[in-house]
C-alpha positions in Angstrom: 0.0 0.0 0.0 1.2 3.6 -0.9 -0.6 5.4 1.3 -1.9 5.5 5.2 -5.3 5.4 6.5 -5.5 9.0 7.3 -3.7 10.1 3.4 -7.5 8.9 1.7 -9.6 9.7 4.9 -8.4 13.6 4.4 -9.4 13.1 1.0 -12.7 13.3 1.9 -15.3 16.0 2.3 -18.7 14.7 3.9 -21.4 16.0 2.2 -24.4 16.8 3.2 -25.9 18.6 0.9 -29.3 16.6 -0.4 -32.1 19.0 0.2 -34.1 15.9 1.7 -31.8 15.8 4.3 -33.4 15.6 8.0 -32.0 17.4 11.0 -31.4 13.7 12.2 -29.6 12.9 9.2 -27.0 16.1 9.4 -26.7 15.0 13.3 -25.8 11.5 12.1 -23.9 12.7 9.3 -21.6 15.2 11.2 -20.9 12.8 13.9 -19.9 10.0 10.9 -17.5 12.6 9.3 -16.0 12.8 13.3 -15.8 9.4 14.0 -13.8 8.6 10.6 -11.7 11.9 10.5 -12.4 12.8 7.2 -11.1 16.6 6.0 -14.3 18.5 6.2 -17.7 18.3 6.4 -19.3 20.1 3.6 -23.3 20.5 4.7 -26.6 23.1 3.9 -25.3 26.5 4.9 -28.2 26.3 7.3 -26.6 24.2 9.3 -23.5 25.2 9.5 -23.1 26.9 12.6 -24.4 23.9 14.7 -21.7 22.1 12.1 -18.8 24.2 13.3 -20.3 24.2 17.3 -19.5 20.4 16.9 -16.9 19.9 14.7 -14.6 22.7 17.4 -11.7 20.9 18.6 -11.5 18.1 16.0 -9.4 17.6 13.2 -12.5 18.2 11.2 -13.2 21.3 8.7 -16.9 23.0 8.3 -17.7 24.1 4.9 -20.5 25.0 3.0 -21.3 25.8 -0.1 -21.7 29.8 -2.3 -24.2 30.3 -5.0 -25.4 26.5 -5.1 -26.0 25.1 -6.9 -26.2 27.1 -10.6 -23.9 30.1 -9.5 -26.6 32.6 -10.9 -27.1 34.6 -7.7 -26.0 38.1 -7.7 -22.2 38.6 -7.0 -23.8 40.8 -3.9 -25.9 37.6 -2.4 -22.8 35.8 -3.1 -20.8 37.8 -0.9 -23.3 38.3 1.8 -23.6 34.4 2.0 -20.0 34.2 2.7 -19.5 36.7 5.0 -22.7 34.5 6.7 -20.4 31.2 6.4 -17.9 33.0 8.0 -20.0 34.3 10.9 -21.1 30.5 11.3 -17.9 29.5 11.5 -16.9 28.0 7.5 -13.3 27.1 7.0 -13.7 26.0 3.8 -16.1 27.2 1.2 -17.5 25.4 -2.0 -18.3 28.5 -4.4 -20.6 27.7 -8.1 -19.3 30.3 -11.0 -21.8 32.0 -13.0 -22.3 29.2 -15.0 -24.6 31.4 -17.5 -21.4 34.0 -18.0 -19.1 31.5 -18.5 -21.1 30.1 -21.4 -21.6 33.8 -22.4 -18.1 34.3 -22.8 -18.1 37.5 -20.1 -15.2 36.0 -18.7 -14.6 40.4 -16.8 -17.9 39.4 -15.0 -16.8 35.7 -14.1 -13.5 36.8 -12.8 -14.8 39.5 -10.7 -17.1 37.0 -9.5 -14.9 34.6 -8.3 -12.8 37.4 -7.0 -15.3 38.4 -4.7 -15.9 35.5 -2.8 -12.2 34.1 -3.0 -10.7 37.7 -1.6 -13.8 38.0 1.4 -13.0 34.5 2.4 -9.0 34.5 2.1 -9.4 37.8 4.2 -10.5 35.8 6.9 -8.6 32.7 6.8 -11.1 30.6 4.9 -10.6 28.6 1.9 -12.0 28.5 -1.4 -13.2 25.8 -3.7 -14.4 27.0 -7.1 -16.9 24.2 -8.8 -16.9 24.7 -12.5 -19.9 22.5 -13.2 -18.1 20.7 -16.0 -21.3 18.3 -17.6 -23.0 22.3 -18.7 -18.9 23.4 -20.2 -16.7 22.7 -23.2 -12.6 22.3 -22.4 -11.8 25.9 -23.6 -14.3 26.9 -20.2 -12.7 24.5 -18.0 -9.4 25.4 -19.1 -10.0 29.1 -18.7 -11.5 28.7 -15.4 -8.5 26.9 -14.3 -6.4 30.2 -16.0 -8.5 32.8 -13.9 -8.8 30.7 -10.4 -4.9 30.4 -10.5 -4.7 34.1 -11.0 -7.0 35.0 -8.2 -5.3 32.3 -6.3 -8.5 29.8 -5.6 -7.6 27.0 -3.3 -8.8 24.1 -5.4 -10.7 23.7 -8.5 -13.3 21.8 -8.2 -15.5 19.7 -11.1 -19.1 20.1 -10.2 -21.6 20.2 -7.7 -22.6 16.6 -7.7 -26.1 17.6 -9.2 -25.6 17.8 -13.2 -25.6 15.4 -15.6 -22.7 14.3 -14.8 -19.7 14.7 -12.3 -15.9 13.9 -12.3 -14.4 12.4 -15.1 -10.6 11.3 -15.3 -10.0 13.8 -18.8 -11.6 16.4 -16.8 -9.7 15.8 -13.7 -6.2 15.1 -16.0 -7.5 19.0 -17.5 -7.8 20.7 -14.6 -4.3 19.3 -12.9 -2.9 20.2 -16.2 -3.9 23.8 -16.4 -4.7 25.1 -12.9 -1.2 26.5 -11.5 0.6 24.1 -9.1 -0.5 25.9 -6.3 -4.4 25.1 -7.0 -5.3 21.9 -5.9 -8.1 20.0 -7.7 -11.2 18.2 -6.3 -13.3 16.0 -7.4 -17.2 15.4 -6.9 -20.0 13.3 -7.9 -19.2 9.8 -9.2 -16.7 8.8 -6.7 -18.2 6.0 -4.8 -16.2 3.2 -4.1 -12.5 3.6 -2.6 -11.0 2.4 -6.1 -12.3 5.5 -7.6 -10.7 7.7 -4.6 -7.7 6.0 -5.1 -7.9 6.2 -8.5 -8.1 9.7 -8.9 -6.0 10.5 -6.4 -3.2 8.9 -8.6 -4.4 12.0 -11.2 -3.5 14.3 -8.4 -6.6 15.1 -7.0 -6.4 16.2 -3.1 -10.2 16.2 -1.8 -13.4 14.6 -3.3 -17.2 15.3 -2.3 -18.6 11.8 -1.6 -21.5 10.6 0.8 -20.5 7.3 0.5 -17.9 7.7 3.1 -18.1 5.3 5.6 -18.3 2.2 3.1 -15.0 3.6 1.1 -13.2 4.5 4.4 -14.1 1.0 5.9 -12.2 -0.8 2.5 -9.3 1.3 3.5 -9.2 0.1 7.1 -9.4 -3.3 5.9 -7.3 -3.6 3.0 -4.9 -1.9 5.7 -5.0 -4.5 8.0 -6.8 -1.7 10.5 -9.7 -2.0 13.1 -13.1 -1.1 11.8 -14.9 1.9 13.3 -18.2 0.9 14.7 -20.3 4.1 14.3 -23.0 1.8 13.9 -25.4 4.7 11.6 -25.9 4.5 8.1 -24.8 7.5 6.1 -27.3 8.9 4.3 -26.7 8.4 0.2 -26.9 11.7 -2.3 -24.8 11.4 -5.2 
């Protein structure tokens, strides 16, 4: 084995994000993403401040997400929802670009965009994510994305929201590590289910994926480690 139990379980940001999520189900999920030290817990902004109350302490993040999940909120409402995630305590934030712009070509609009909520965050010690939502773009988008976060100095690129067509795919990820500046990391969301896909893309050079399928892929690990199982005992909830 090439890597340790804790290289893939900081892969991972928990998310709970399905707008069918209960209270219960956040509860359970939160306390899941503690019990297997995953990176972050990525959840409904709504929650986030009872996230971060219970994630204090722990090697765990909170994040949440800016503009999900079609990026076509005013740059104003995207600002005042991070300055809100910062109040409730976000360290990590998962912003959706103007996906209409970018199609558009007003790539001045896009980058002040992005610019807004990566500088507000980065201001106060956050991090950002910026989700592209690849299945809507062609590879002269995702490539010029990639240009534009490395310029405003993004904290990862990220391939979608986990609620398009479509999600991660190995040419998109093998793009995006291509053209995003070393110092950008990439993640990946929505397809990656199974810990052969984690490892699989982390071999592509991708640092965190989305999944909600955590407990199952993190339990492989621990096994195919030689390591204990952790007995949480709930059943994640599934989303993508």
């Amino acid at each position: 084995m090439n890597y340790t139990y804790l290289d893939i379980a900081k892969m991972i940001d928990h998310s709970l994000l399905n707008p069918t999520l209960t209270t219960d189900d956040l509860e359970q999920g939160i306390q899941l993403a503690l019990a297997y030290d995953v990176a972050s817990v990525c959840i409904m902004p709504y929650y986030l401040r009872r996230c971060a109350e219970l994630l204090r302490g722990s090697n765990v993040k909170a994040s949440t997400t800016i503009g999900f999940p079609h990026g076509g909120q005013a740059t104003t409402v995207k600002i005042f929802e991070t300055r809100q995630a910062l109040l409730d305590g976000g360290q990590e934030l998962d912003m959706v670009v103007n996906v209409s712009k970018v199609l558009s070509g007003d790539w001045e609009y896009v980058t002040d965009d992005m610019r807004a909520v990566i500088a507000t965050a980065q201001d106060e010690g956050a991090q950002v994510k910026v989700i592209f939502e690849n299945a809507y773009l062609k590879d002269e988008h995702k490539i010029r994305l990639c240009e534009i976060a490395s310029e405003l100095n993004a904290d990862w690129v990220k391939t979608s929201t986990g609620y398009a067509a479509s999600g991660a795919t190995d040419e998109d990820l093998i793009l995006m590590r291509k053209h995003a500046a070393p110092k950008v990391k990439v993640k990946a969301a929505g397809g990656i289910r199974d810990l052969d896909a984690l490892l699989r893309v982390r071999a592509l050079g991708v640092t965190r994926c989305g999944a909600t399928r955590t407990a199952s892929m993190l339990d492989e690990g621990r096994k195919r480690l030689g390591l204990e199982l952790i007995n949480f005992g709930v059943a994640a909830p599934v989303g993508y």
